[in-house]
N, C-alpha and C positions, 0 to 999 in steps of 0.2 A: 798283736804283741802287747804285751803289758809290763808297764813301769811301774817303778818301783822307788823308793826313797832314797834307796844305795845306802840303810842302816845296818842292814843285814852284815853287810859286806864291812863296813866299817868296824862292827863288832868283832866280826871274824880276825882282822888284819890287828884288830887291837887287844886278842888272845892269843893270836899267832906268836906275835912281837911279844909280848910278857913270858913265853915258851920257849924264845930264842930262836922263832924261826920267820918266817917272810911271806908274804902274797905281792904275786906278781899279775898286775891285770893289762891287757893288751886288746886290740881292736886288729878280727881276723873276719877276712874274707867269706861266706857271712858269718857274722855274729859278731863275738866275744869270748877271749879268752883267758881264763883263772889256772894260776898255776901255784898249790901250794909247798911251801919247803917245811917241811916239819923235821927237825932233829929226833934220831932216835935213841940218844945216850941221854 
């Protein structure tokens, strides 16, 4: 498995937020999981 800086992820949640919408990150049985809210109006 390969890590990673967690920039990617930061950018994202910080264009998400400027759109009015959300990232939700969670730790799942294995892995990890990302869940985006994007507004559609």
């Amino acid at each position: 498995m390969q890590e990673g800086s967690g920039l990617g992820l930061y950018i994202s949640k910080m264009l998400l937020e400027k759109m009015g919408g959300e990232i939700l990150c969670s730790n799942v049985t294995p892995g990890f999981q990302v869940s985006l809210m994007i507004p559609l109006d």
